[in-house]
N, C-alpha and C positions, 0 to 999 in steps of 0.2 A: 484394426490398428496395426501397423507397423509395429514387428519386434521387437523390446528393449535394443537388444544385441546388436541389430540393427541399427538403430537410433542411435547406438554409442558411437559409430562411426561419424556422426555430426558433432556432435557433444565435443570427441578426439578434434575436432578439425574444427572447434570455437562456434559452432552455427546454433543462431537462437532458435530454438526448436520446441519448446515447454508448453510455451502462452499459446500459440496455435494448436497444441494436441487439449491443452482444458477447454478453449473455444468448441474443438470436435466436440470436447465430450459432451457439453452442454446442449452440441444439438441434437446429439445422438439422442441421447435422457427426453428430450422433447419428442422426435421423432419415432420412440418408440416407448409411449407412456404404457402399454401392457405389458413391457419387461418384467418390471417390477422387480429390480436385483437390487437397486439402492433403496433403502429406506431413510437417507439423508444423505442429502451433498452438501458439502463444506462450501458454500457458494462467498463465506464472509473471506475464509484463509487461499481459495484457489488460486485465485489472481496474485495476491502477493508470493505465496509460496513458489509459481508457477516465475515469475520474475526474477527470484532469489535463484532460484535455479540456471538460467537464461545468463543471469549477471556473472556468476560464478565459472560457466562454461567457455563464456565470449572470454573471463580474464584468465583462463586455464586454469581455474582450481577445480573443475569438477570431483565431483566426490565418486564414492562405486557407481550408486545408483541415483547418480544426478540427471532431476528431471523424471524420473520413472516414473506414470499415475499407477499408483497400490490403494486397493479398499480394503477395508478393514471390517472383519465379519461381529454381528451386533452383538459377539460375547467377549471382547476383547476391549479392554476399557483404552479412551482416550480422552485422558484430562479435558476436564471443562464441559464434554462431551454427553449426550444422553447415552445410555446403554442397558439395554433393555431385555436383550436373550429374545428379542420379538415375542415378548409375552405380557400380558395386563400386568401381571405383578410387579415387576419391576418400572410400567411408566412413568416419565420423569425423572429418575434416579438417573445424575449424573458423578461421571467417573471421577473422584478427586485426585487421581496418578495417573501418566501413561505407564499401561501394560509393559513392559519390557521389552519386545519383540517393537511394538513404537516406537518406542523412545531408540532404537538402535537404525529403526528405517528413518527418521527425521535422521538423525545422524550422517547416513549414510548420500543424505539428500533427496530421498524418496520424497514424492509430493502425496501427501494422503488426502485422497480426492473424499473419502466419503463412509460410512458406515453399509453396511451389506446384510438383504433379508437373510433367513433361515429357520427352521424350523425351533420352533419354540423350544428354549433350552438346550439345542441340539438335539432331540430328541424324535428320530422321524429319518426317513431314505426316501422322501417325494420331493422334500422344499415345501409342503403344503399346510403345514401344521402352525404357522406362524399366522401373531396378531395381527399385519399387517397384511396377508392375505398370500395365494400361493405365488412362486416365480413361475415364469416362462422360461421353457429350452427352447434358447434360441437356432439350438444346432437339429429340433425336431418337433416340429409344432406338433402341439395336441398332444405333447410327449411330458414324465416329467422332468425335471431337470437334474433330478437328484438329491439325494439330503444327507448331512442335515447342513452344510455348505450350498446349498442351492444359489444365494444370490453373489460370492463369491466365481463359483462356476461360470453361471450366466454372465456375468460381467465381463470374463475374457473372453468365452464362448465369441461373446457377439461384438467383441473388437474394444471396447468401451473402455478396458484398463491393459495395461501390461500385463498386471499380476496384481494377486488377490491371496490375504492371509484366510485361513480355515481353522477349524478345530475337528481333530480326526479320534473320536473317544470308540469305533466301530466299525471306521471306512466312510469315516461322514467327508474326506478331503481327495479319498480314493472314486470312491463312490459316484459321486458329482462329477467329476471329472471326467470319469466312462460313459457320462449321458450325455454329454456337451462336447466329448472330442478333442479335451484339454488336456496338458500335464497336470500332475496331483498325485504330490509327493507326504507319505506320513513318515516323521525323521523315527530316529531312536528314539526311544523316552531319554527324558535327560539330555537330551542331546540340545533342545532347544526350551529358553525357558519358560515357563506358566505361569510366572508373577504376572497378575492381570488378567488372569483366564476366568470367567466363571465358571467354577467347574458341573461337570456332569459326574462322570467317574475317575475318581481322582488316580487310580491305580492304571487306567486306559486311555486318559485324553494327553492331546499331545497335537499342538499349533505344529501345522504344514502348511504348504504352498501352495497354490493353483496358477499356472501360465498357460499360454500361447506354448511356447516352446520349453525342449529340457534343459536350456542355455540360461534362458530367464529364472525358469526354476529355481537353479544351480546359484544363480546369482544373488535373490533371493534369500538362500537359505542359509548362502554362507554369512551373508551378513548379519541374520538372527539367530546364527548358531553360538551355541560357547557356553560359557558358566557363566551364571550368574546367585550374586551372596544374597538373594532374595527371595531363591529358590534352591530350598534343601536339595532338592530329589535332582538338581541341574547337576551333569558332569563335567569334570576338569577336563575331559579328553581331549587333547588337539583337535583344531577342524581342519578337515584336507582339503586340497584345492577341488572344487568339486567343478566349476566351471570348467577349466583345464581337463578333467575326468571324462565331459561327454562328446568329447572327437578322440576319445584314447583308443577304445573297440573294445571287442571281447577274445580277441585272439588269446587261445590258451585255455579260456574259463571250461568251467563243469556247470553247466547249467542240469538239472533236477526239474519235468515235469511230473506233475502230482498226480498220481493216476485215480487217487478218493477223489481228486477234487474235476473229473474228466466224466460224469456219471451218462451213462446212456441217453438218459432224457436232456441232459443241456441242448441247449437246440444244435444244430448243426453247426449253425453260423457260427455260434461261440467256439464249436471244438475245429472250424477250420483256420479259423484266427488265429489260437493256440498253433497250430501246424504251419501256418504261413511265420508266425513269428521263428518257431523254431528253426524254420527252413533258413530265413532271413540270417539268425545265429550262425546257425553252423555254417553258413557262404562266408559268412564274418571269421571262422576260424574258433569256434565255442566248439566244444560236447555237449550235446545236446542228449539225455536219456530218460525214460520215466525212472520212478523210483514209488516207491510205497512210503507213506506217512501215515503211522497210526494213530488213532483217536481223534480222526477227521470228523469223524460223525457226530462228535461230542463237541468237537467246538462252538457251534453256537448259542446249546443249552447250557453250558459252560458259564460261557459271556453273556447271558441273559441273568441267570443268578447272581452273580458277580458285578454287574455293572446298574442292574435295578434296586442293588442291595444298595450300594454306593451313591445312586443317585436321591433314593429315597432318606439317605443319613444328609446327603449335604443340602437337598430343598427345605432341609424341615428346617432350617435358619430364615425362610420366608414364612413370616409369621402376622406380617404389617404389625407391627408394635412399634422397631425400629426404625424398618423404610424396606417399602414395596408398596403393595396394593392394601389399603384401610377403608371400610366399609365406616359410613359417616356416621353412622348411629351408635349409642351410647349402649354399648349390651355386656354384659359377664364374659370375663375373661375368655374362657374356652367359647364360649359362643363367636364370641367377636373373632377368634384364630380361625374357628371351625369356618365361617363367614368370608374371610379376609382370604384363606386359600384355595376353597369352594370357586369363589370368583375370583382369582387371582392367575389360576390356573386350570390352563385347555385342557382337553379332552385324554389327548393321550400322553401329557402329564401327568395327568391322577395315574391314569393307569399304570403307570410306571411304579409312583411312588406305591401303588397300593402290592404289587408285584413284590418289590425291595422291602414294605413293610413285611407281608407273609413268610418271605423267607428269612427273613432277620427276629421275627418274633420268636418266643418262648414254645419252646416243644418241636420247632421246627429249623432253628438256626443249624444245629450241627447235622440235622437230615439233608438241609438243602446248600445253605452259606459255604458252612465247612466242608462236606465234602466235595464242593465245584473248585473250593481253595487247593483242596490237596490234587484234583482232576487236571487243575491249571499247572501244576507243579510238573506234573509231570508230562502235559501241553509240550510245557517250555522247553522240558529236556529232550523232549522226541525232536522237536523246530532245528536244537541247538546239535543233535546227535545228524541231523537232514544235513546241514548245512557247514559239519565235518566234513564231510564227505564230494559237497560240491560247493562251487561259490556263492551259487544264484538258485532260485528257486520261482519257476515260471506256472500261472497259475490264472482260472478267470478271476476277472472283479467281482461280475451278478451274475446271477445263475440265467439271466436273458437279457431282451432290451429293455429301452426305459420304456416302462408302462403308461400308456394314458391315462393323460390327468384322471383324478378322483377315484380308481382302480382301486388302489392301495389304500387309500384313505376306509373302503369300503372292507376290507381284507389285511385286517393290523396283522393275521399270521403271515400272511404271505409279506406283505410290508418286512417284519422279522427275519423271513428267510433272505431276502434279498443281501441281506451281511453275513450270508454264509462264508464266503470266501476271504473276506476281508479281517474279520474278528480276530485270526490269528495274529497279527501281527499288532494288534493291542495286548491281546493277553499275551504273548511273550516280551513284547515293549522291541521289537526288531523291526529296523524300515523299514517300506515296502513301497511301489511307485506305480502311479495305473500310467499307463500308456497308450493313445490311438492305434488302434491297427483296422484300419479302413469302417467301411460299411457291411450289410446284411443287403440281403434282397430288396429290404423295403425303405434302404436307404436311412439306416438308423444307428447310431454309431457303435463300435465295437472297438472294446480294449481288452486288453491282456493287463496279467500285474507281476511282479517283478518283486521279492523278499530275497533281503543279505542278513549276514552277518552283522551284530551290535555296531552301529561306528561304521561299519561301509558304506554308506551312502553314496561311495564315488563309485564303488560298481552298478549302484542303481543308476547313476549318471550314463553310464558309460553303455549301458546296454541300452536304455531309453536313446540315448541318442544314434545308436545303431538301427535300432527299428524304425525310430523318426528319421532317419534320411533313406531308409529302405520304403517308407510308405509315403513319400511327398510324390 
């Protein structure tokens, strides 16, 4: 599909354009029923939406993102809507509010084509872990797509949308992104809001982007960025023009290679992408140096305490008493819960929860919870002391390629490790942005990632789009 940014140059010039890119998508979804990135299309709202759009453009009112098709990942409620986390426990629970980040892209005229797989809960870096069965990367067959954004990913990947909302509690928007060849932006915390998110870890998740391009992104983001009174933890900060931001360059910056995060064993492929980006920079007019960042090695055990801890306080609200998944027979109380989440909830769900349970329990919370609290603390101030000193901070996504299908599913450690590089910029709550930078030998895609300062996300802009016109 044709780039939003692109397409605005029709939109600018009154040309009806909408109705024939939902007609595409329709055939697409048909043409390639082993995607599996949608787990509903909006087949009843497309056509009108799609028209509203169309109407609006021919009489010059177009709005930002008039016309734009955006999906919307299955943990982001949309009024009226089923939403489900692509897990048992939640089937048929529909959304009584749109999500916040919705209600501001209907606003903006975005057409929301459809709901998007992922791994159950967000909880998973294959795409594979979900109810409704795994995605395909379309950008590498037999590969997987990434998680826990996988049908997001997949959806731009393979032309099907503009742009696609995610949920990044790990690198689940980063992540995805690196396997399919896409942009995949995770903002500030606070910076964009989560009324309407189901959460995972409420201290580390945080609604990003996925596009085509850094332009789309940009576009994107700034429409869902900003405060919102519906969400405490949302900042007042101005948003900058972050569109404007990715033709600006890097002339001047201090870019920071992570020399922990460059380890011997990464494959090759990965530490020569690193070196073509940086090369790319500095032709750009950046400083390009490594730099040491300590307590690299602790990151992930870190965010595995922390974020299992988190996940296991907020699922235990799925109890089927209220509304989730209720086993039909009439049994005692705790039977009936024990029952109700037993089946309600996949494989490596429990395991989470059971994870988040052990180190939150008694005799063990201040052994493992609290001291990963106080490890994070000072995480944040090494990230914040890096990032004194330069503006940008250049680094891989995955510690390889995407893995074929069913690998990881087999290998939940290895799975784990895959968000080594990423987890920092959850636990510090600072942007971060994966970006394409070509192929591997075997033809499989390779990105770099990119971490600012709280609120900069226009240098993310800005260097993303320097590598993306250095790699077209």
């Amino acid at each position: 599909m044709t780039s939003y940014s692109d397409i605005r140059k029709s939109i600018e010039a009154r040309k009806e354009f909408c109705a024939s890119l939902v007609h595409t998508l329709r055939n697409e979804i048909v043409a390639r029923p082993g995607l599996n990135a949608f787990v509903e299309l909006f087949d009843d709202t497309l056509d009108v939406d799609a028209q509203t759009a169309d109407t609006r453009s021919v009489a010059g009112n177009a709005r930002g993102l008039e016309g734009m098709l955006v999906g919307i990942k299955d943990n982001i409620l949309i009024r009226g809507r089923e939403c489900t986390a692509a897990s048992r426990m939640l089937k048929g629970h529909r959304a009584a509010y749109d999500a916040t980040v919705v209600r501001r892209l209907r606003e903006a005229g975005a057409v929301i084509a459809g709901r998007l797989n992922m791994d159950e809960f967000a909880m998973g870096s294959s795409g594979e872990t979900s109810v409704y069965g795994p995605t395909q990367n379309p950008a590498a067959e037999g590969r997987i797509p990434g998680g826990s954004s996988s049908g997001s990913a997949a959806a731009v990947a393979a032309g099907l949308l503009h742009a696609a909302l995610g949920s990044d509690t790990g690198g689940s928007v980063r992540q995805p992104a690196a396997c399919t060849g896409t942009i995949g932006i995770k903002p500030t915390y606070g910076r964009v809001s989560r009324s309407g998110l189901i959460s995972f870890a409420s201290s580390c998740d945080q609604i990003g982007v996925i596009a085509g391009t850094a332009e789309d992104a940009a576009r994107v983001l700034h429409c869902i960025s900003g405060h919102d009174t519906a969400d405490a933890t949302s900042s007042a900060d101005p948003v900058t023009a972050y569109v404007s931001a990715v033709g600006k360059g890097v002339q001047g910056l201090r870019i920071g290679i992570i020399r922990e995060c460059l380890p011997d064993e990464l494959p090759a492929a990965q530490h020569e992408a690193i070196q073509r980006s940086a090369e790319v920079l500095t032709s750009a007019g950046a400083t390009v140096d490594e730099i040491l960042l300590p307590l690299t090695d602790l990151l992930y055990p870190v965010y595995a305490v922390i974020a299992n801890a988190e996940a296991a306080s907020n699922l235990s609200r799925y109890n089927g008493m209220r509304y989730g998944h209720a086993c039909n027979d009439e049994e005692e109380f705790h039977t009936a819960v024990m029952r109700n989440r037993s089946e309600g909830f996949g494989r490596e769900v429990k395991r989470r929860i059971m994870i988040g349970t052990y180190v939150l329990s008694a005799g063990y919370r201040q052994q493992w919870f609290e001291h990963a609290a106080r490890l994070r603390r000072r995480i944040r101030d090494a990230y914040r002391q890096a990032l004194s000193e330069v503006d940008l901070l250049l680094l891989p996504v995955m510690p390889g390629p995407p893995a074929p299908l069913g690998e990881l599913m087999e290998d939940p450690l290895r799975m784990y490790r895959s968000d080594m590089y990423t987890v920092a910029a959850n636990l510090t709550g600072l942007p971060a942005i994966s970006v394409p930078a070509g192929r591997d030998g075997e033809g499989l895609p390779l990105a770099v990632q990119f971490m600012a300062s709280a609120f900069r996300e226009d240098l993310l802009f800005a260097s993303a789009g320097v590598l993306e016109g250095a790699m077209q």
